[in-house]
NUBA-82375 format. One line per field, with one value per residue (C-alpha): residue number from 1; residue in one letter; chain; x, y, z. Coordinates in steps of 0.001 Angstrom, whole numbers, always signed. Example, Ala and Ser with C-alpha at 12.3 -4.5 7.8 and 13.67 -1.06 7.14 Angstrom:
<atoms>
num = [1_2]
residu = [A_S]
chaine = [A_A]
px = [+12300_+13670]
py = [-4500_-1060]
pz = [+7800_+7140]
</atoms>
This chain:
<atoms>
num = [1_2_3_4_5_6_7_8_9_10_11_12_13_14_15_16_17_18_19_20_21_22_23_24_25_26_27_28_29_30_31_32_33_34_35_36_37_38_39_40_41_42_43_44_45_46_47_48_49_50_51_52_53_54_55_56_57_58_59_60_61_62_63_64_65_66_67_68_69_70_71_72_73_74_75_76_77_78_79_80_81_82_83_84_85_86_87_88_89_90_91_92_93_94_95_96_97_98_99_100_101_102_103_104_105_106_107_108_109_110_111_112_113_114_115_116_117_118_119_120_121_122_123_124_125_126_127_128_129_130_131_132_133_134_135_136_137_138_139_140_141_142_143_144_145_146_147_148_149_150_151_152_153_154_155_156_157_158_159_160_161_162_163_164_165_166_167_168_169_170_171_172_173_174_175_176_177_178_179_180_181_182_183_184_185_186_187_188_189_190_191_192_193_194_195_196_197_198_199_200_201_202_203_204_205_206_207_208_209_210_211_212_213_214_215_216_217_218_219_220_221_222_223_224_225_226_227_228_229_230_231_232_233_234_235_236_237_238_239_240_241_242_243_244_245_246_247_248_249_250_251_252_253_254_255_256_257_258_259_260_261_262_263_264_265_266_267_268_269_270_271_272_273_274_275_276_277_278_279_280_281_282_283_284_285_286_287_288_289_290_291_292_293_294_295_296_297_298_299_300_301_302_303_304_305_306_307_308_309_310_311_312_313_314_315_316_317_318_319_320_321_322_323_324_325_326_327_328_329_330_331_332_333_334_335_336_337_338_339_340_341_342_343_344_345_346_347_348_349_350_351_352_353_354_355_356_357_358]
residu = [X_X_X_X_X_X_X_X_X_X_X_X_X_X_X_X_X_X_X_X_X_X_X_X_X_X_X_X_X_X_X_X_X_X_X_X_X_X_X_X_X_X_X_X_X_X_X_X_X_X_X_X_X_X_X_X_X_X_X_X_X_X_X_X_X_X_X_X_X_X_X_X_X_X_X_X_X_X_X_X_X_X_X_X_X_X_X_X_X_X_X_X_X_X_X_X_X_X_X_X_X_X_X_X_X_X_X_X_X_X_X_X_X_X_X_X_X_X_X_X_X_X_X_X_X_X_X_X_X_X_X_X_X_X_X_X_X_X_X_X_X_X_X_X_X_X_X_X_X_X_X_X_X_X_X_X_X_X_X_X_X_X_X_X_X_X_X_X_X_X_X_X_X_X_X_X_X_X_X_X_X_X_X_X_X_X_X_X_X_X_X_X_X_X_X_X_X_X_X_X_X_X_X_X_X_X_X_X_X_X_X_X_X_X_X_X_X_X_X_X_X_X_X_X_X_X_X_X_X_X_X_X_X_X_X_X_X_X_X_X_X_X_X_X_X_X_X_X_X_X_X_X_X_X_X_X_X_X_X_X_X_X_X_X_X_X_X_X_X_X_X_X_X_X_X_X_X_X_X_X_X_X_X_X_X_X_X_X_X_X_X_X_X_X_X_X_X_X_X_X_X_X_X_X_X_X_X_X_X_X_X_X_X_X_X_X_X_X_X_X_X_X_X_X_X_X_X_X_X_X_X_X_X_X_X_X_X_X_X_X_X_X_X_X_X_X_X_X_X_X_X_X_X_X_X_X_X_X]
chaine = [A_A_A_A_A_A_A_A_A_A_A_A_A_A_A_A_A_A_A_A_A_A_A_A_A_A_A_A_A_A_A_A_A_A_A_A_A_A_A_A_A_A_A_A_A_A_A_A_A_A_A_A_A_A_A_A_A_A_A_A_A_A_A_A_A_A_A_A_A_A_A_A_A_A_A_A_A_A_A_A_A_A_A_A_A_A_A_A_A_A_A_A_A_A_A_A_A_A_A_A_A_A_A_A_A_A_A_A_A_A_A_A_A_A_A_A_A_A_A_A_A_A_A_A_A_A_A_A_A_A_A_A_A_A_A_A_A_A_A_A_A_A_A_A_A_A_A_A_A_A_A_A_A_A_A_A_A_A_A_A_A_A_A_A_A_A_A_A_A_A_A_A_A_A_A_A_A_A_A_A_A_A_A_A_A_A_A_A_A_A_A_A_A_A_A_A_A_A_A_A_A_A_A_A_A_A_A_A_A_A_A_A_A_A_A_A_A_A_A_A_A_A_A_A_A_A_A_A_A_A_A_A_A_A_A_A_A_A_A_A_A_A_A_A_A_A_A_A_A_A_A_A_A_A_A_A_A_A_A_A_A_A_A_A_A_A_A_A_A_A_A_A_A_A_A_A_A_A_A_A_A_A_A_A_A_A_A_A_A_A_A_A_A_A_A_A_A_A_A_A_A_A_A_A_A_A_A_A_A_A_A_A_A_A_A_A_A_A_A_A_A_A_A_A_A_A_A_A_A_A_A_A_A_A_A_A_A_A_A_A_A_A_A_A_A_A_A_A_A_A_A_A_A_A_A_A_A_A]
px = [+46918_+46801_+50057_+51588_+49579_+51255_+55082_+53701_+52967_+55566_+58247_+56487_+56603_+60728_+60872_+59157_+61283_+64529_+63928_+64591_+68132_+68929_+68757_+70797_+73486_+73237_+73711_+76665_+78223_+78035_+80123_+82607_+83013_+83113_+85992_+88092_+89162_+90044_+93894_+94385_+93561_+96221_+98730_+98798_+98243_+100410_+103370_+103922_+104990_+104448_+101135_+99634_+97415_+95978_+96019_+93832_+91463_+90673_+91174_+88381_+85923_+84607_+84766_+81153_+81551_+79940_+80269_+80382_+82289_+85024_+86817_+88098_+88744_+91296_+92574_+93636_+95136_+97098_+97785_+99097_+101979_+99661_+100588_+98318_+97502_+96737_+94630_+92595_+92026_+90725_+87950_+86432_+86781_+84983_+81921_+81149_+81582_+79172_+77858_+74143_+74622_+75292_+72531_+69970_+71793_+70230_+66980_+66312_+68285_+69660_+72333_+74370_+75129_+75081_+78632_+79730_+79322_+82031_+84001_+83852_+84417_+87574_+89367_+88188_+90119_+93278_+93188_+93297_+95083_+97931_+97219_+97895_+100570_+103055_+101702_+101651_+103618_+105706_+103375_+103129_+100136_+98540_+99648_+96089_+94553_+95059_+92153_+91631_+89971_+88452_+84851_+84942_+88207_+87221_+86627_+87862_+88079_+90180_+93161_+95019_+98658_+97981_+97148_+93317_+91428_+90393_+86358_+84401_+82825_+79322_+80712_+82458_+78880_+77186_+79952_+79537_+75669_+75542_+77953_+75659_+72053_+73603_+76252_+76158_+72429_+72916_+75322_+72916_+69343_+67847_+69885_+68548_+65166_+66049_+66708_+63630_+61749_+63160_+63165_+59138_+59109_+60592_+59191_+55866_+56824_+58577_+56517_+58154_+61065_+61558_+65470_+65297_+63078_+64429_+68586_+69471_+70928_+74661_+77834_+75213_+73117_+76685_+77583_+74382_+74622_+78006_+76758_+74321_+76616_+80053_+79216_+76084_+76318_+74903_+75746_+76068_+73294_+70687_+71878_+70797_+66504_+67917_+69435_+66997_+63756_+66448_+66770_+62769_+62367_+64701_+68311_+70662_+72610_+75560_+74525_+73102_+76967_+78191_+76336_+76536_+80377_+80666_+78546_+79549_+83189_+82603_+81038_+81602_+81797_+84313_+86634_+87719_+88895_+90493_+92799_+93659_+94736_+96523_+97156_+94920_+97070_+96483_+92941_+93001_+94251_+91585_+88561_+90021_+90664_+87401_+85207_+87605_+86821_+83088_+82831_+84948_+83264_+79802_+80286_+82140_+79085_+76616_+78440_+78502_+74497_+73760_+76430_+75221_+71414_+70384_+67293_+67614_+64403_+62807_+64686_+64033_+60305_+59890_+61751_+58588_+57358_+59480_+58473_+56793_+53825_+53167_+56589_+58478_+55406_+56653_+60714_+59820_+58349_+61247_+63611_+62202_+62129_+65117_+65895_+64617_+65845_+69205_+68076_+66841_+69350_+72095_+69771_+69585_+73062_+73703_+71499_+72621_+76123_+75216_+73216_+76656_+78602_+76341]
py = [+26595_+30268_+30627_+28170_+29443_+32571_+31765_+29660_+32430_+34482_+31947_+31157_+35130_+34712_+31911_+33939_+37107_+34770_+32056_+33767_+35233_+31789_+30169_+32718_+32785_+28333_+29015_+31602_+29153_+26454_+28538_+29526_+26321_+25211_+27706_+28048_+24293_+23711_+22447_+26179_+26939_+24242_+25679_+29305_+28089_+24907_+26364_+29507_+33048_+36360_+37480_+33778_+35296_+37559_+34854_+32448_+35600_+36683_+33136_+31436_+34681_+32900_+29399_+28091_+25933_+26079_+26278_+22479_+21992_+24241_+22280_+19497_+21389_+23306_+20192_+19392_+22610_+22205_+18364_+20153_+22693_+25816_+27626_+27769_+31808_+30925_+27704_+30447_+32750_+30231_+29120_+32176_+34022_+30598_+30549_+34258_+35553_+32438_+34067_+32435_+34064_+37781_+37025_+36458_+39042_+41914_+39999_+40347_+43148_+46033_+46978_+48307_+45567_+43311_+45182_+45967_+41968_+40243_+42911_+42471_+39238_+39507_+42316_+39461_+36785_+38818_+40373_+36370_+34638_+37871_+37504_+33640_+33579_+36374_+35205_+30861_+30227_+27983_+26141_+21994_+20982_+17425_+15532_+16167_+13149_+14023_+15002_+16155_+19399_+17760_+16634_+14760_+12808_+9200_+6505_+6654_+10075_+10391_+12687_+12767_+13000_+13624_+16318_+16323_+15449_+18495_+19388_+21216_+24696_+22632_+19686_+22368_+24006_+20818_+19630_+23211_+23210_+19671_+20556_+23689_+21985_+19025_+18914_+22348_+22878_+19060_+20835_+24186_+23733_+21939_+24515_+27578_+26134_+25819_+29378_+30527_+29105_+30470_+33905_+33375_+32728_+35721_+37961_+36308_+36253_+39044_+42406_+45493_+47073_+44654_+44915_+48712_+48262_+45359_+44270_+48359_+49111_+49796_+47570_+45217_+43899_+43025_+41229_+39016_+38167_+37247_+34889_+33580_+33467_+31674_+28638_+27656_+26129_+28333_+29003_+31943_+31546_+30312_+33289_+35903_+35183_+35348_+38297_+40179_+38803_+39990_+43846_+44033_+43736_+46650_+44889_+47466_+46955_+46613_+44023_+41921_+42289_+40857_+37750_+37644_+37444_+35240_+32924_+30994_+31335_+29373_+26755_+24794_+21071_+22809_+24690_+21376_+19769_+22890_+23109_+20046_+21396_+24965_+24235_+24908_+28687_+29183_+28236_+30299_+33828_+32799_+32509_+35534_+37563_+36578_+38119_+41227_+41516_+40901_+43632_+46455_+46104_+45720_+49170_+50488_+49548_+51198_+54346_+53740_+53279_+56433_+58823_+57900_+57715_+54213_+53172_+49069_+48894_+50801_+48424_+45080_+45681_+46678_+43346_+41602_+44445_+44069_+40602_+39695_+37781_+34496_+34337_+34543_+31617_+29389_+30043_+28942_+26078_+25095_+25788_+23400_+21048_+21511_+21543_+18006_+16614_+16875_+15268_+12433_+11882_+11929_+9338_+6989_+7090_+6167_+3689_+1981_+2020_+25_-2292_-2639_-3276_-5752]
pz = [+180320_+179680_+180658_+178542_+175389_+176622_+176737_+173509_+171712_+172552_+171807_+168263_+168024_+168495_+166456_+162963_+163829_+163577_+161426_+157742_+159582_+161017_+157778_+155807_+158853_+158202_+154275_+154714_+157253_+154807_+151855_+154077_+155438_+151468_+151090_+154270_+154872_+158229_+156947_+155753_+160030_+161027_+158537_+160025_+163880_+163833_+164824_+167083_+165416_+166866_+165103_+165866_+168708_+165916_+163355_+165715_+166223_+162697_+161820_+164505_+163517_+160504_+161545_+161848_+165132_+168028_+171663_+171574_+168516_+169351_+171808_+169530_+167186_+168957_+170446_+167048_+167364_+169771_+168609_+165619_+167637_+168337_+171165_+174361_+173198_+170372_+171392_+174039_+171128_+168745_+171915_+172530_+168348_+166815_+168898_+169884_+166144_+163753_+160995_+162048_+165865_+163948_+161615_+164630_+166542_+163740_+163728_+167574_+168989_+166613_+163877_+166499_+168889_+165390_+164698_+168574_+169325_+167014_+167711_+171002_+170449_+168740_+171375_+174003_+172028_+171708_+174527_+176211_+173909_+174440_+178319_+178099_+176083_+177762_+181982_+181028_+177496_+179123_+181844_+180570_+179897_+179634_+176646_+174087_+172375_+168292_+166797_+162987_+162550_+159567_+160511_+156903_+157002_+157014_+154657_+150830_+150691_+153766_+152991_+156167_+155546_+151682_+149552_+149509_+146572_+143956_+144272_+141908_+142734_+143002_+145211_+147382_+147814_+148672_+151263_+152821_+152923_+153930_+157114_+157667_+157801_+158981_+161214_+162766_+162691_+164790_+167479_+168058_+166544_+169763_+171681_+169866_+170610_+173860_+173757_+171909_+174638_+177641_+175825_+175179_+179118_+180449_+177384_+179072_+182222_+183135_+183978_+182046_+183104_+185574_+185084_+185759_+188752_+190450_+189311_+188180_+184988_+185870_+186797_+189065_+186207_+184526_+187524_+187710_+184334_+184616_+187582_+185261_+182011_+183140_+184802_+182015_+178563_+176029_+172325_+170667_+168658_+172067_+174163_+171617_+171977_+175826_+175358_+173452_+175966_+178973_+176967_+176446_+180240_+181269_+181286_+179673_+176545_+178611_+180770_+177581_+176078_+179182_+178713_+174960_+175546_+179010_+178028_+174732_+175991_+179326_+181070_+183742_+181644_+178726_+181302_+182604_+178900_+178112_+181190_+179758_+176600_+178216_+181880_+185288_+185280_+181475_+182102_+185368_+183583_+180663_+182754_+184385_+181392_+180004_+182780_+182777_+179163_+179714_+182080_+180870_+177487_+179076_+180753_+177123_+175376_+177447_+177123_+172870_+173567_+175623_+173188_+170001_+171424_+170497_+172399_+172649_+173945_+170722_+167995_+170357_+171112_+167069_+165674_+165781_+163431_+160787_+159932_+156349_+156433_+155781_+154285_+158308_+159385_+156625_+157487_+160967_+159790_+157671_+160322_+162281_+160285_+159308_+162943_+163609_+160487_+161264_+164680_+163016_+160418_+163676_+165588_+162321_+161903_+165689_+165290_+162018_+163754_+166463_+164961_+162756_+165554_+167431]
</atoms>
């Protein structure tokens, strides 16, 4: 029992240092979603040009889907004519680069590796979707299922095929916030409490330094968290409590990159659809590309950390510091009930539909 108040604690501890960044990343990914329709994506990816890799990169940044959410969306993609670059850039820039991960990102670990990890992000995109396109352009792939990118395009206000109906600033706002705190926070809240727990375990857990003692702080911690990253499902937003428990307990900011990267992009359930969608060699030089990526900006970073003299231990273990009262307890409380809100709504919904259909 001591134990478990413990990793209680600890997690709880996560969860106030977060919760106030969480819900302004949710808010910001609501207004651009409000503002950056998904037919304006389809319009500059649909059909292949020379600066579509880059497009799909700058393009995906700012999309707020997650690790889940991004694979039909870039089926419709491809449904649509993007080319299989472009379709591997859009997978990895949309759910490494959410405005609620980066938010979270500067609540837990430090300003630095809050600008070094969409950038990252981004060079890993176009380096792939530039690897992809020039080694399997022309490789078939299996015919994809269409798919709208538009989550909202059903019932009277469908307007597939048609020019969409005009909103007003405020209904634009309320569409956006209502996707936010509803159907994203449905895709990664349970996720990111998944993730909030496992951090409070190791943070518990873990003696100090244990990283430094035990895996080393050069290219072998990199390697076993690329073991641990790839074949895993974890969102952006989940891996960054991970991260930041992993970085208090010795592993180096490289190493924390390296997962940060490797492990939104991949998993073993999504790298099936999406050689699908690009081809087993597309997929092959994208898995490929990604870990090459992963690495050789996990050891970049490290060297950015030890020449400008950033001590990620310092700005993790002093996160919890910075916290403001009882205004961080009751932002944790909202979150999570914000959290299982959107839970609930999805479960009535299910259930309405069902009972329609019987």
């Amino acid at each position: 029992m001591e134990i478990l108040s413990l990793i209680m604690a600890e997690s709880w501890g996560i969860l106030e240092d977060s919760a106030v960044f969480m819900i302004f990343g949710l808010f910001v990914a609501g207004v651009i979603k409000a503002f950056l329709p998904d037919r304006i994506i389809a319009k500059h990816l649909g059909k292949g040009n020379r600066f579509g890799v880059l497009k799909a990169s700058l393009l995906g940044a700012p999309v707020p889907l997650c690790s889940c959410g991004v694979v039909p969306a870039a089926a419709g993609l491809r449904e649509q004519g993007a080319g299989k670059g472009e379709t591997a850039a859009f997978l990895i820039a949309t759910p490494e680069t959410g405005i609620d991960s980066i938010a979270v990102t500067y609540a837990l670990l430090d300003p630095l590796m809050t600008v070094l990890r969409p950038f990252s992000a981004i060079l890993t995109a176009l380096a792939t979707g530039a690897a992809v396109k020039s080694m399997a352009g022309h490789e078939p792939a299996a015919p994809v299922k269409p798919l709208s990118l538009d989550s909202q395009c059903s019932g009277a206000d469908c307007s597939c095929g048609s020019t969409p109906p005009k909103r007003s600033f405020l209904k634009k706002i309320g569409d956006g916030l209502s996707f936010a705190f509803d159907d994203l926070l449905k895709d990664i809240g349970m996720w990111f409490i998944l993730g909030v727990l496992i951090a409070g375990t190791i943070t518990a857990l873990l003696p100090e330094n244990f990283f430094g003692a035990y895996v080393g702080e050069g290219f072998g911690s990199m390697l076993v968290m690329l073991l641990i990253a790839v074949p895993i499902y974890v969102c952006a937003t989940s891996s960054t409590p991970v991260a930041a428990a992993l970085v208090l307990k010795g592993l180096s900011p490289g190493a924390a990159m390296v997962f940060l990267l490797a492990g939104p992009a991949t998993n073993a359930a999504s790298l099936t659809v999406i050689s699908k969608l690009i081809g087993k060699k597309a997929t092959g030089i994208y898995l490929a590309s990604i870990i090459a990526c992963s690495l050789a900006i996990g050891v970049l970073t490290n060297m950015i950390y030890d020449v400008m003299n950033v001590d990620a231990l310092k700005w993790t273990s002093g996160s919890g510091e910075a916290g403001i009262g009882w205004v961080s307890v009751i932002f944790a409380f909202l979150l999570l009930l914000l959290i299982f809100r959107s839970r609930i709504k999805h479960l009535v919904l299910v259930l309405t539909s069902a009972a329609t259909d019987g």
